[in-house]
C-alpha positions as YAML, in Angstrom:
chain: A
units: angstrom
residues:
- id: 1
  name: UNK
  ca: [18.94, -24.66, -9.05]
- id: 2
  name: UNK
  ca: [15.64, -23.36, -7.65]
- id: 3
  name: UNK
  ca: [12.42, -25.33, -7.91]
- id: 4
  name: UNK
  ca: [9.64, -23.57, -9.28]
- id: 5
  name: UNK
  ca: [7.82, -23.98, -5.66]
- id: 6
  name: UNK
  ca: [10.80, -21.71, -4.29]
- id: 7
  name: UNK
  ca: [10.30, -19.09, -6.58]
- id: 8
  name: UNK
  ca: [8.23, -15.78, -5.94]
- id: 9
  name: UNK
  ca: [6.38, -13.65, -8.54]
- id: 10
  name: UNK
  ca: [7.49, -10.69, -6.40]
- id: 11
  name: UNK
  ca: [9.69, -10.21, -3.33]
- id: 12
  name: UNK
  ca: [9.46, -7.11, -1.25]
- id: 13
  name: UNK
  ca: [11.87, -5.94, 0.35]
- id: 14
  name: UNK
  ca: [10.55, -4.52, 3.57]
- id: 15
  name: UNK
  ca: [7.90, -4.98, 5.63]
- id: 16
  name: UNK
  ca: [6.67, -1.30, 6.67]
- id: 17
  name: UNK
  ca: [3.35, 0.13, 5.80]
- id: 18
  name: UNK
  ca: [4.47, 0.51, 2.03]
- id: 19
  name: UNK
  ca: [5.74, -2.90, 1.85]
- id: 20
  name: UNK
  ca: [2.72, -4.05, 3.42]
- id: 21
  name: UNK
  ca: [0.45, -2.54, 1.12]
- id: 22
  name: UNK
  ca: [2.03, -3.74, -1.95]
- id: 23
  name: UNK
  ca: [2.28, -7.13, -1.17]
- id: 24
  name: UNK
  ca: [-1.37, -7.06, -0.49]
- id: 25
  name: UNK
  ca: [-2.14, -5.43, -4.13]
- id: 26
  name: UNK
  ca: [-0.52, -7.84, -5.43]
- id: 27
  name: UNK
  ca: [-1.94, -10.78, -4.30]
- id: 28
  name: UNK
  ca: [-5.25, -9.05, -5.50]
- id: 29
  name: UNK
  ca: [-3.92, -9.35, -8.81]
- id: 30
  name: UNK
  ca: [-3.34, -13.34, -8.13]
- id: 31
  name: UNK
  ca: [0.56, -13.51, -7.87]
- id: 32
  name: UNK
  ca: [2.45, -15.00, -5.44]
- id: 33
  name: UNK
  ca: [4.51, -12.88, -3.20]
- id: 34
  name: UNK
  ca: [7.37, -12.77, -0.49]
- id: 35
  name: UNK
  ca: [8.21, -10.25, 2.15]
- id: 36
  name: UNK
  ca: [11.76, -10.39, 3.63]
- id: 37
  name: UNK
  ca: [11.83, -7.70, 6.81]
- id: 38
  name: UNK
  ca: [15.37, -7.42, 8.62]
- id: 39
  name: UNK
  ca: [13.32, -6.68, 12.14]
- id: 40
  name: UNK
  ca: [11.27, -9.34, 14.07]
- id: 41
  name: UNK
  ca: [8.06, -7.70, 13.32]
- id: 42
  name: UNK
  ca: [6.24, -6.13, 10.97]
- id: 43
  name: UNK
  ca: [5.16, -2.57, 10.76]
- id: 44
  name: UNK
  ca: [8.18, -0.58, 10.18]
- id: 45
  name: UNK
  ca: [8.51, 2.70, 11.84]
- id: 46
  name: UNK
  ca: [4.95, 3.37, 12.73]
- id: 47
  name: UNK
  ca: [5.39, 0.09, 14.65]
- id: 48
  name: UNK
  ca: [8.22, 0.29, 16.54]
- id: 49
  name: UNK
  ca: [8.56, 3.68, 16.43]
- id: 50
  name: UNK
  ca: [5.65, 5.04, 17.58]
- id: 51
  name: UNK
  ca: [3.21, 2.41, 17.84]
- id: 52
  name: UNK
  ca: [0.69, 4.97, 20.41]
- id: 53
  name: UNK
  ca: [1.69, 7.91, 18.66]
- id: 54
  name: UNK
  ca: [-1.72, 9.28, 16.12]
- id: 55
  name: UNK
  ca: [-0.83, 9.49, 12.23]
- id: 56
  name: UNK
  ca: [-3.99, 11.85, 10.94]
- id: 57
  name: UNK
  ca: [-2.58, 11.88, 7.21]
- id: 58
  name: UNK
  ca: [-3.41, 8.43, 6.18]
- id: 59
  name: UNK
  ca: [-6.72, 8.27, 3.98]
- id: 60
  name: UNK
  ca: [-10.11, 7.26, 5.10]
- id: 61
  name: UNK
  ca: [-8.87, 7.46, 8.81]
- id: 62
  name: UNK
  ca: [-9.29, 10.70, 10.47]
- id: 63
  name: UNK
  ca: [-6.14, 9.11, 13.37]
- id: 64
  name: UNK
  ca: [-4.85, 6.29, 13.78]
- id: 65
  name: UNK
  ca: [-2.31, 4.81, 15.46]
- id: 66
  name: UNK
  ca: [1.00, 3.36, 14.18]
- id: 67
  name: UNK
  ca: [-0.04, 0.29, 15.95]
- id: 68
  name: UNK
  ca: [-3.78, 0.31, 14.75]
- id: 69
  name: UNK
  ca: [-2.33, 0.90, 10.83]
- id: 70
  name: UNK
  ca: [-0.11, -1.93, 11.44]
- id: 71
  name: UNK
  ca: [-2.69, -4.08, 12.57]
- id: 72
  name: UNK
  ca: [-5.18, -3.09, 9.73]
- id: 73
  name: UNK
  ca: [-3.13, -3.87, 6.80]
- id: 74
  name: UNK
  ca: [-1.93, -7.24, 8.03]
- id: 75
  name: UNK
  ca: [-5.67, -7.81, 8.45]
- id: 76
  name: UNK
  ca: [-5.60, -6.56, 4.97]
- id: 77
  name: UNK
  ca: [-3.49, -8.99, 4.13]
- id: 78
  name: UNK
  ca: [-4.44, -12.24, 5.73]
- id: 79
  name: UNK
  ca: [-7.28, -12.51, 2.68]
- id: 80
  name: UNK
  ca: [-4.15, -13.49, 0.43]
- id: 81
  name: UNK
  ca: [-2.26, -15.63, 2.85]
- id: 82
  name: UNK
  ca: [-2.26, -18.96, 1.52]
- id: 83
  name: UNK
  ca: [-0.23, -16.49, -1.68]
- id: 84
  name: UNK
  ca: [2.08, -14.55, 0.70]
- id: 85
  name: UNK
  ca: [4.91, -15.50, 2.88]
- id: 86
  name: UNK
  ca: [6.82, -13.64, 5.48]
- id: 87
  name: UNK
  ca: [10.73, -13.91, 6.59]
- id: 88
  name: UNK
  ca: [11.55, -11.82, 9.68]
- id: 89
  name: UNK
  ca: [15.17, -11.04, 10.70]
- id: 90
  name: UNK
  ca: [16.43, -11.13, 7.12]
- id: 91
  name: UNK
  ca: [18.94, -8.96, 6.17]
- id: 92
  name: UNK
  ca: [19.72, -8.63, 2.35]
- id: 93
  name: UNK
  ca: [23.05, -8.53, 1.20]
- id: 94
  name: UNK
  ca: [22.72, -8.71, -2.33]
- id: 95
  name: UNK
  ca: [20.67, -9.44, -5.78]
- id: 96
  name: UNK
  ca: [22.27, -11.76, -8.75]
- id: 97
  name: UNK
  ca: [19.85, -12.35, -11.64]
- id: 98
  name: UNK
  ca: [20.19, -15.37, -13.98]
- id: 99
  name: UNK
  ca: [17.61, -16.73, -16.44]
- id: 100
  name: UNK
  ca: [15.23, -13.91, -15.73]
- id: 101
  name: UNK
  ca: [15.40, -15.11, -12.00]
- id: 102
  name: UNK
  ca: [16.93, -13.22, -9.11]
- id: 103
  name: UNK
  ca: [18.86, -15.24, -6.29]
- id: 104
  name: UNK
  ca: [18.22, -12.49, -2.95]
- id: 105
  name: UNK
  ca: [20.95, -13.50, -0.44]
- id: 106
  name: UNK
  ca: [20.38, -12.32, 3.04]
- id: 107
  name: UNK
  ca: [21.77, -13.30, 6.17]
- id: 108
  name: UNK
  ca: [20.15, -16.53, 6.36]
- id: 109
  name: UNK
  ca: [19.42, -18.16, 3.31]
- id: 110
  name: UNK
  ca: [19.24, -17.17, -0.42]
- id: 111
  name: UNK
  ca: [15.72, -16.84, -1.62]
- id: 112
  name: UNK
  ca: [14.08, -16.83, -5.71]
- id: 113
  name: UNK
  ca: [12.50, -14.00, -7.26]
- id: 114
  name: UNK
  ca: [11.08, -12.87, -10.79]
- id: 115
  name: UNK
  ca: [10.38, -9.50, -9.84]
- id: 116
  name: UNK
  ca: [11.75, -7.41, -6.89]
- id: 117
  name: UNK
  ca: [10.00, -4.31, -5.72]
- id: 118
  name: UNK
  ca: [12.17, -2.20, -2.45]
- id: 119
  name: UNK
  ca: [10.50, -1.15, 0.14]
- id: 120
  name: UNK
  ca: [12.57, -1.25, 2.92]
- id: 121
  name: UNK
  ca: [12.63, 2.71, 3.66]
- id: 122
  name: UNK
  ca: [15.74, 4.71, 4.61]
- id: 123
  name: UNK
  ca: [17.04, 1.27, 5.29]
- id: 124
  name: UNK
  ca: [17.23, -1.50, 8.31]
- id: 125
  name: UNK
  ca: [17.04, 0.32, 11.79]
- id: 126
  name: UNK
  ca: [17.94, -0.84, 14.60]
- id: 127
  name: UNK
  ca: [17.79, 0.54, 18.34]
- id: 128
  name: UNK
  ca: [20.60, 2.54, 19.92]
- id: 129
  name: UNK
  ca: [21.35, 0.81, 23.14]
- id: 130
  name: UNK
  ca: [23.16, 1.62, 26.17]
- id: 131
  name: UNK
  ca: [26.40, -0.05, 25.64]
- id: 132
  name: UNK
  ca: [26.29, -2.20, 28.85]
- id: 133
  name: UNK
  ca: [27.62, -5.70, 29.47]
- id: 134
  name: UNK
  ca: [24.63, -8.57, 29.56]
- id: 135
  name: UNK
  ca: [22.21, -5.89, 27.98]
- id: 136
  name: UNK
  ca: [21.22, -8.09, 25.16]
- id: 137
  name: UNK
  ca: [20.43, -10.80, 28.09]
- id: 138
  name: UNK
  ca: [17.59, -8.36, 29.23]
- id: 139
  name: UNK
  ca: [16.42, -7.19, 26.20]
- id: 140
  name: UNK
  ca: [13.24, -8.03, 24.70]
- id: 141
  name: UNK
  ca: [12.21, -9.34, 28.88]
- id: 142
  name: UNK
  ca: [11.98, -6.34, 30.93]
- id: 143
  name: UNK
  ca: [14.75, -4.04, 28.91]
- id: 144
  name: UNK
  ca: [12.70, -2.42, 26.20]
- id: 145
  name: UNK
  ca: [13.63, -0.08, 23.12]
- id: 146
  name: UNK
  ca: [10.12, 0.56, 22.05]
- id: 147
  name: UNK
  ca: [6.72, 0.43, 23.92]
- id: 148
  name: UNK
  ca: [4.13, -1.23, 21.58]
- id: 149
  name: UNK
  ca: [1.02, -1.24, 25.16]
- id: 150
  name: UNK
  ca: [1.05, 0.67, 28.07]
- id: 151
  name: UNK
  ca: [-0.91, -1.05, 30.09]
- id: 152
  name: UNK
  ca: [1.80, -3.62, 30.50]
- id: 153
  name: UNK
  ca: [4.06, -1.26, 33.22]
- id: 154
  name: UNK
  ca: [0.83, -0.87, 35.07]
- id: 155
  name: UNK
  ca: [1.85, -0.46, 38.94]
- id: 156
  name: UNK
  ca: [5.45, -0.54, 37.81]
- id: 157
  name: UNK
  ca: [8.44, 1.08, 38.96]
- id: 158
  name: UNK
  ca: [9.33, 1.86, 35.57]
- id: 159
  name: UNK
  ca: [12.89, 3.77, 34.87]
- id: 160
  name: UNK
  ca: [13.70, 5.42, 31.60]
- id: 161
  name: UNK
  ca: [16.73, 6.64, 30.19]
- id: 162
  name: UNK
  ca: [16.93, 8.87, 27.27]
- id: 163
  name: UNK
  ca: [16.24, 12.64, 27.22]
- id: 164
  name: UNK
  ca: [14.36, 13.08, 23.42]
- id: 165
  name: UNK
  ca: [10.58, 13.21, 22.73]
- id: 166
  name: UNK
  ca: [9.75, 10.09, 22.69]
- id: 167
  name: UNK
  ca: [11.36, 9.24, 26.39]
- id: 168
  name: UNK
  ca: [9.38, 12.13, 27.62]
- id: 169
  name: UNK
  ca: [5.98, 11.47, 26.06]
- id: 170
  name: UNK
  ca: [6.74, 7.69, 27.35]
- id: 171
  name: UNK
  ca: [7.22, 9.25, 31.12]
- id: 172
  name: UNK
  ca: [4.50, 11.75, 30.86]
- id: 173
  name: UNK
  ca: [2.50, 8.83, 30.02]
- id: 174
  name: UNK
  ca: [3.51, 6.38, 32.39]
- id: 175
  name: UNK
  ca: [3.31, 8.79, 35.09]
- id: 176
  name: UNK
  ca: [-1.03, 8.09, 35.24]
- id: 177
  name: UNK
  ca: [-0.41, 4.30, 34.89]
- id: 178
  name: UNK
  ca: [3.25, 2.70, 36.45]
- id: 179
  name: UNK
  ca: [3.64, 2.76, 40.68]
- id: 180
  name: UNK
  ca: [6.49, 5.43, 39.50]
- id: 181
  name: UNK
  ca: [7.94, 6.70, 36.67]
- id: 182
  name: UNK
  ca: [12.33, 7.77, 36.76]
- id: 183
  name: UNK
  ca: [13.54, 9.34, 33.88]
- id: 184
  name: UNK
  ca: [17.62, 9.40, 33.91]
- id: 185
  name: UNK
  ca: [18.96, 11.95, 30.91]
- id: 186
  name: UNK
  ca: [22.59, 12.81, 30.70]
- id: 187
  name: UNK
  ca: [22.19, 16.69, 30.27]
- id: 188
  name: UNK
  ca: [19.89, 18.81, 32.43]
- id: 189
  name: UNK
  ca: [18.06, 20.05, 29.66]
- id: 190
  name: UNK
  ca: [15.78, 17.65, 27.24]
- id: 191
  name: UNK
  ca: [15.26, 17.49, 23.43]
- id: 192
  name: UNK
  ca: [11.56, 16.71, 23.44]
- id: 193
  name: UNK
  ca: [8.79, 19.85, 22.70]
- id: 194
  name: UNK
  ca: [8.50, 22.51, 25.26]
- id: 195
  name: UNK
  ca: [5.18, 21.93, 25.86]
- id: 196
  name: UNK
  ca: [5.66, 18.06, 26.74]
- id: 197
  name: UNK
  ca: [9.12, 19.41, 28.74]
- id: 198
  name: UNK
  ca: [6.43, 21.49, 30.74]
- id: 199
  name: UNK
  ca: [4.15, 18.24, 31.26]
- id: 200
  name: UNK
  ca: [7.20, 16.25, 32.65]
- id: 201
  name: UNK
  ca: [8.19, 19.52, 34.76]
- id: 202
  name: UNK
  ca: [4.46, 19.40, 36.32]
- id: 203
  name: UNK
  ca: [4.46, 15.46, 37.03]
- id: 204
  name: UNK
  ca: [5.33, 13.05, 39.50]
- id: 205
  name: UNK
  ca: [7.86, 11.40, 37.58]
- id: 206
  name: UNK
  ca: [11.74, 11.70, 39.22]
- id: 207
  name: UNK
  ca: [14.39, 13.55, 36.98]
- id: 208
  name: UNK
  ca: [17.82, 12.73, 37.52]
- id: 209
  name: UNK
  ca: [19.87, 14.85, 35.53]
- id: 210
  name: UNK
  ca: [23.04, 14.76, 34.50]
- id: 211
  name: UNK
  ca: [23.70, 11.12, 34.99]
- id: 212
  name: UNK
  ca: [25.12, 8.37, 32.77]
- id: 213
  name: UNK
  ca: [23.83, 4.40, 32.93]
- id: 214
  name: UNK
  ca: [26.95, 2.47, 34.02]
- id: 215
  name: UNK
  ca: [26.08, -0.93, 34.97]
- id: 216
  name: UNK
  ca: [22.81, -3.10, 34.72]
- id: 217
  name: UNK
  ca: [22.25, -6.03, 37.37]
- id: 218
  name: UNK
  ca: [19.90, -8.66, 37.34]
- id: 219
  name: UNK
  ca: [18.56, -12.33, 37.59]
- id: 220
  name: UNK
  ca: [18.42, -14.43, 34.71]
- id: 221
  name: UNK
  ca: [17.08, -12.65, 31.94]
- id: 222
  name: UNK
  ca: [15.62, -9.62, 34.52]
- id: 223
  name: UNK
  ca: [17.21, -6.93, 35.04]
- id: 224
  name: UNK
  ca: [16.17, -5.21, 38.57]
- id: 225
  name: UNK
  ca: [18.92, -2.36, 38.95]
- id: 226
  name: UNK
  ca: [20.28, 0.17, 37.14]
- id: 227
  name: UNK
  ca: [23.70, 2.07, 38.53]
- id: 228
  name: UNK
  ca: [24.08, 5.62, 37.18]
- id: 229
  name: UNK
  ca: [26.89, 8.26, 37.49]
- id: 230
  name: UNK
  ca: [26.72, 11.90, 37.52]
- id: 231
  name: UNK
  ca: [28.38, 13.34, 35.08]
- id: 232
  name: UNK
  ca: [31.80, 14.58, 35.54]
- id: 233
  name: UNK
  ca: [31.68, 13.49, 39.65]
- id: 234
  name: UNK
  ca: [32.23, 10.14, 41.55]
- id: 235
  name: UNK
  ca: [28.37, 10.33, 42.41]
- id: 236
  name: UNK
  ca: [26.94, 6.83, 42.02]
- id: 237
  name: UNK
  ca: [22.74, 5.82, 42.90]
- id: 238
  name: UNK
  ca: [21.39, 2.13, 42.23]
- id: 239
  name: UNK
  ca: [17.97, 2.58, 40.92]
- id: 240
  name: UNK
  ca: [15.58, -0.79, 41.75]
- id: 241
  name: UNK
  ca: [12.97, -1.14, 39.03]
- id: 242
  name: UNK
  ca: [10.80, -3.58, 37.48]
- id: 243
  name: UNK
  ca: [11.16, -2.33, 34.16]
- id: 244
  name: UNK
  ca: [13.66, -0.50, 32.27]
- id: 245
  name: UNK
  ca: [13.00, 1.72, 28.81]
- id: 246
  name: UNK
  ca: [16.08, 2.36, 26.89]
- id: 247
  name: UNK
  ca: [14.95, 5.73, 24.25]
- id: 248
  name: UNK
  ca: [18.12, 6.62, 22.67]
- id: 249
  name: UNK
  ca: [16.51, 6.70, 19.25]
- id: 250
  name: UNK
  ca: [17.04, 4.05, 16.52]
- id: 251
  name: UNK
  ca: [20.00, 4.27, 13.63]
- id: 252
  name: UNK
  ca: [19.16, 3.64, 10.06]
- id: 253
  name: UNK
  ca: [21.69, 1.59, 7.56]
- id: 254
  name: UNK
  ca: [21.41, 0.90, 3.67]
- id: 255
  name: UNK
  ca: [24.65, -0.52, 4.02]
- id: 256
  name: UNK
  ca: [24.14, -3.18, 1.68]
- id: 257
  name: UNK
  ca: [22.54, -0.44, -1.18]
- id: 258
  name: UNK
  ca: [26.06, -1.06, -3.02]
- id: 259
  name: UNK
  ca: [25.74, -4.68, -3.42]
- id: 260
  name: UNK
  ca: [21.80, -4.12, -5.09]
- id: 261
  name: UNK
  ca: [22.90, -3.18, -8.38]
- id: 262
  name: UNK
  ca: [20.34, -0.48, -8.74]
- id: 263
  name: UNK
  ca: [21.60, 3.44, -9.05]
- id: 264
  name: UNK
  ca: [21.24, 5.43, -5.64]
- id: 265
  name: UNK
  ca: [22.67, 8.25, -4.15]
- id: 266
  name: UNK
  ca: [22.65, 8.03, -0.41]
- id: 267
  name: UNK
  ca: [19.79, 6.11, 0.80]
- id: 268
  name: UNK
  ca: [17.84, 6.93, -2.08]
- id: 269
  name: UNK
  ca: [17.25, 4.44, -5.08]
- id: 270
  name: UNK
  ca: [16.30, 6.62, -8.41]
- id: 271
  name: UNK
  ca: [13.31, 5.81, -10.38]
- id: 272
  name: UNK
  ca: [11.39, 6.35, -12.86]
- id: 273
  name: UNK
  ca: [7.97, 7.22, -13.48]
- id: 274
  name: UNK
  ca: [6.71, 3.99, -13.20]
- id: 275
  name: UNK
  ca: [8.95, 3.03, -10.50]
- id: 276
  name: UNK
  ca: [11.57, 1.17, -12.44]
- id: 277
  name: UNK
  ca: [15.30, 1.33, -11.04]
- id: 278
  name: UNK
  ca: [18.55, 0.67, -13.01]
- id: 279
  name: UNK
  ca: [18.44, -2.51, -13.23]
- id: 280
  name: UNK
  ca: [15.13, -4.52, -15.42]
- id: 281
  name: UNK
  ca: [13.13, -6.63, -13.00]
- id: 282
  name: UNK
  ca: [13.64, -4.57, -9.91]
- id: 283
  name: UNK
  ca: [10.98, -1.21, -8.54]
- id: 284
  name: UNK
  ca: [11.60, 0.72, -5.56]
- id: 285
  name: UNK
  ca: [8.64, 2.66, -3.53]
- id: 286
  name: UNK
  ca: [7.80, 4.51, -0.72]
- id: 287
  name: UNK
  ca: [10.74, 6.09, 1.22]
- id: 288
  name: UNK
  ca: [13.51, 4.32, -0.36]
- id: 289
  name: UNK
  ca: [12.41, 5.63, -4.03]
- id: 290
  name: UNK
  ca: [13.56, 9.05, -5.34]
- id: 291
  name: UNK
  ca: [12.26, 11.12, -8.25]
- id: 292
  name: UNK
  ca: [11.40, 14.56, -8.94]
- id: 293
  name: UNK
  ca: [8.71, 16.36, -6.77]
- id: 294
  name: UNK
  ca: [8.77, 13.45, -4.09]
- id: 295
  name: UNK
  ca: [6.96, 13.61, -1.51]
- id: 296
  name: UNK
  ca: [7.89, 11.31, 1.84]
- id: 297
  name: UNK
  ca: [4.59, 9.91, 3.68]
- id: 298
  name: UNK
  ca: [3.21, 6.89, 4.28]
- id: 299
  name: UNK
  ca: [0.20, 7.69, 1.95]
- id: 300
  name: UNK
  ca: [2.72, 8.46, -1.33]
- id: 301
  name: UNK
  ca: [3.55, 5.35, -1.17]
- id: 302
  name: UNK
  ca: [0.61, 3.41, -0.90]
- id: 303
  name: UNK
  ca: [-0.27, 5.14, -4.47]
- id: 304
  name: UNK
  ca: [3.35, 4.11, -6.09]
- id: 305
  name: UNK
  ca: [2.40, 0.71, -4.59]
- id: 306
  name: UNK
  ca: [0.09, -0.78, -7.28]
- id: 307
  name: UNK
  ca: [2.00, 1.15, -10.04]
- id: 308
  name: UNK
  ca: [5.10, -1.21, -9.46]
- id: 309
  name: UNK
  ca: [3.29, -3.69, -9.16]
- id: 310
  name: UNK
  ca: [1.39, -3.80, -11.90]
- id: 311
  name: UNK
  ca: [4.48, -2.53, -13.34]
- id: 312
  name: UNK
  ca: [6.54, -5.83, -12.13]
- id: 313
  name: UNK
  ca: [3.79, -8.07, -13.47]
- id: 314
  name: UNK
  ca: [3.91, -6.77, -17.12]
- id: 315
  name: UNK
  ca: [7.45, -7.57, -16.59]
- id: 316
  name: UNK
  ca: [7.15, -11.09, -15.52]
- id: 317
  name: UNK
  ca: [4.25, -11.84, -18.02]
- id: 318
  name: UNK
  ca: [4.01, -9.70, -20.66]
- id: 319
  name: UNK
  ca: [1.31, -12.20, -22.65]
- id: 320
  name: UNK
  ca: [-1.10, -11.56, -20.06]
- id: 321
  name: UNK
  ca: [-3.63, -9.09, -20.44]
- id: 322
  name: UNK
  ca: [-3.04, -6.88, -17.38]
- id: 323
  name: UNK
  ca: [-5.97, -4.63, -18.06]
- id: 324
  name: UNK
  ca: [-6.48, -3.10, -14.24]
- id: 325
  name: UNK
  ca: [-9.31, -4.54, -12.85]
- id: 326
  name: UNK
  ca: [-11.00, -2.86, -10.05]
- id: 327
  name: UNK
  ca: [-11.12, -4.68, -6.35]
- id: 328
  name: UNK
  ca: [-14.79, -4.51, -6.26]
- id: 329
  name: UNK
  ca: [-15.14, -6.98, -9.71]
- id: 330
  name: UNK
  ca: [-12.19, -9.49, -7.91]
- id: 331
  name: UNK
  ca: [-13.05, -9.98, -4.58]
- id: 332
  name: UNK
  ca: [-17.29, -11.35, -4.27]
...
């Protein structure tokens, strides 16, 4: 049985913008709360995504960064941090509620809960990868999936493989910063806008097109070569770099929707006007929610944020007087 030290007010699940934002609003209103996030870092999308992309429809901040948004609302939330904790590479398998308390099993461990509130988006994402033998020895080192600063393949021989937007923004980029810039794709023509296309076409970076990655060799936990194949020929070239960008895009999973007891159709949990699911006890917000006239950005769901909340703390104490109270009579 759980000690009342192990459990939470409110667990969110997810640790995106959204998920961010709510776990902030509700320590304002002085409960104690847990995010579990299935990736290593916080952030969600905007963060690993497109961390030096510009988001200019996010309130009070003509652009921003996904990075700089990130870093703001964990800023945010550091004023409530002796109230909040954070589990990183948790998956969550399932809910069972007993006593008015929910066990929340994930990969790991099993965690305690009075109130849930889902945040977690579309679902966990994870990178597409190339497939290769000893990739997940470089990964993380000098293999990368996402590029969170620049600055850090400065006089580089940087190669990237993928043939979508963000590969080519990431070589058009790079192409003013690394010692040189390869970009393999496995069709001659790219994904990515025409304009950017028409950047890349104009730059110094190398296109090899058609080719396939084959093999990756390395040292230790470096990887300093990359074979690639032409496609459809025998054609072979060993490419020497000093870092290597994999952008084949990231895949999204709400595999374990089924085992959350909560009505969904897809990757979409139905809710009601105040954010309620099927099941008492448990909200869902932000991307993951669905309802009539929805609207998917970042800034919908920092509004449904403090509705579940507030929402989940009726819930978990409905003798308190949970009058809202603005921020500027709470925090001197």
């Amino acid at each position: 049985m759980a000690t009342e030290e192990e459990i939470y007010d409110i667990t969110i699940i997810g640790g995106g913008p959204v998920g961010l934002f709510a776990a902030f609003y509700a320590g304002l209103r002085g409960v104690r709360v847990k995010i579990i996030e299935s990736l290593s870092e916080l952030g969600g999308q905007p963060a690993i995504l497109y961390p030096e992309k510009v988001i200019y429809d996010i309130a009070g901040f003509p652009a921003i960064t996904g990075a700089d948004l990130t870093e703001q609302l964990i800023k945010q939330l550091e004023r409530f941090k002796d109230k909040t904790s954070i589990c990183l590479k948790e998956e969550v398998k399932s809910f069972l509620k007993e006593d008015n308390v929910f066990t929340i099993e994930t990969d790991k461990k099993n965690h305690f809960s009075k109130a849930i509130i889902i945040a977690c988006g579309n679902g966990a994402f994870a990178p597409r990868t190339l497939g290769l033998e000893n990739e997940d020895l470089y990964a993380d080192h000098n293999l990368f999936y996402n590029v969170h600063q620049l600055d850090q393949f400065a006089g580089k021989k940087v190669v990237i493989c993928g043939g979508g937007d963000s590969a080519v923004d990431w070589a058009n980029a790079l192409d003013k910063i690394a010692e040189s810039v390869t970009l393999v794709h496995r069709r001659t023509a790219f994904r990515a806008h025409e304009h950017s296309v028409e950047l890349l076409q104009a730059s110094h970076v190398q296109l090899l097109t058609p080719y396939l990655p084959i093999e990756l060799k390395g040292q230790a936990n470096q990887v300093n070569r990359l074979l690639i194949q032409k496609v459809k020929t025998k054609e072979i070239k060993e490419l020497d770099l000093d870092a290597l960008i994999v952008s084949f895009g990231f895949s999204t999973s709400n595999k374990n929707l089924k085992n959350w007891n909560v009505d969904y159709k897809r990757s979409s949990i139905h809710v009601s006007s105040l954010f309620e699911t099927s099941q008492k006890g448990i909200y869902a917000i932000g991307d993951a929610a669905d309802y009539e006239g929805k609207i998917d950005l970042i800034a919908t769901g920092f509004g449904e944020a403090p509705i579940a909340v507030s929402q989940a703390i009726s819930y978990i104490y409905p003798e308190r007087d949970n009058r809202l109270v603005h921020s500027t009579s709470l925090i001197k």
